[in-house]
N, C-alpha and C positions, 0 to 999 in steps of 0.2 A: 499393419498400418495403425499409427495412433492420433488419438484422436486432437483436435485442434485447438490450442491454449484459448483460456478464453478472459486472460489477464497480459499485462504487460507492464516494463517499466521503460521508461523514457530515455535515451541513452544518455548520460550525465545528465538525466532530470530535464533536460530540455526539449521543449516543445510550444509549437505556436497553432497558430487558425491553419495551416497546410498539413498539419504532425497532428492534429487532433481530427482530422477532415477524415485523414487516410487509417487513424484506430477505429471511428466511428464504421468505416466502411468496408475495413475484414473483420469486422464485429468484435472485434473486443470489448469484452462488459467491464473491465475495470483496467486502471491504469495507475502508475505511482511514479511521483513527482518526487524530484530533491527538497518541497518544502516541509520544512520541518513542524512537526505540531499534532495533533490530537483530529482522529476523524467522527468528532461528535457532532449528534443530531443524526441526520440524514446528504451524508455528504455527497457534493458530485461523484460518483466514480470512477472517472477519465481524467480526475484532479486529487487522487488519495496524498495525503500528507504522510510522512515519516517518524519517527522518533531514531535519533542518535544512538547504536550501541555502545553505550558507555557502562564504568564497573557500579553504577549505580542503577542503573536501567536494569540491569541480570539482576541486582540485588533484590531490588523492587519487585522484579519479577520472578524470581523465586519465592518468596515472601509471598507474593499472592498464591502463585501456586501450592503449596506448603496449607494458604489457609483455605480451600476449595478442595484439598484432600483429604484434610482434618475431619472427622467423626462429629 
């Protein structure tokens, strides 16, 4: 038996006050939305934002990766 997901994504990103009712209440701690953007500060969790994989998204992020390995 394994253990029970404690994330979710919204099917096509969609969800309202009945979809957020019924994640709050088989507990799921986090959730991701279709919207697009940066989840800075201290964001809702049941409302995580996105970023597009695009060939510049990999690039970038390679690049950081690359300088957090570096010596």
């Amino acid at each position: 038996m394994g253990a029970k997901p404690s994330g979710c994504s919204y099917p096509f990103g969609a969800y309202d006050a009945t979809t957020l009712s019924v994640v709050k209440e088989e507990g799921f701690r986090a959730a991701l939305t279709l919207k697009r953007g940066v989840n800075d500060g201290e964001p809702e969790a049941l409302h995580l934002r996105r970023l597009p994989l695009t060939a510049n998204l990999l690039k970038d992020t390679l690049t950081i990766v690359k300088s957090l390995a570096a010596p």
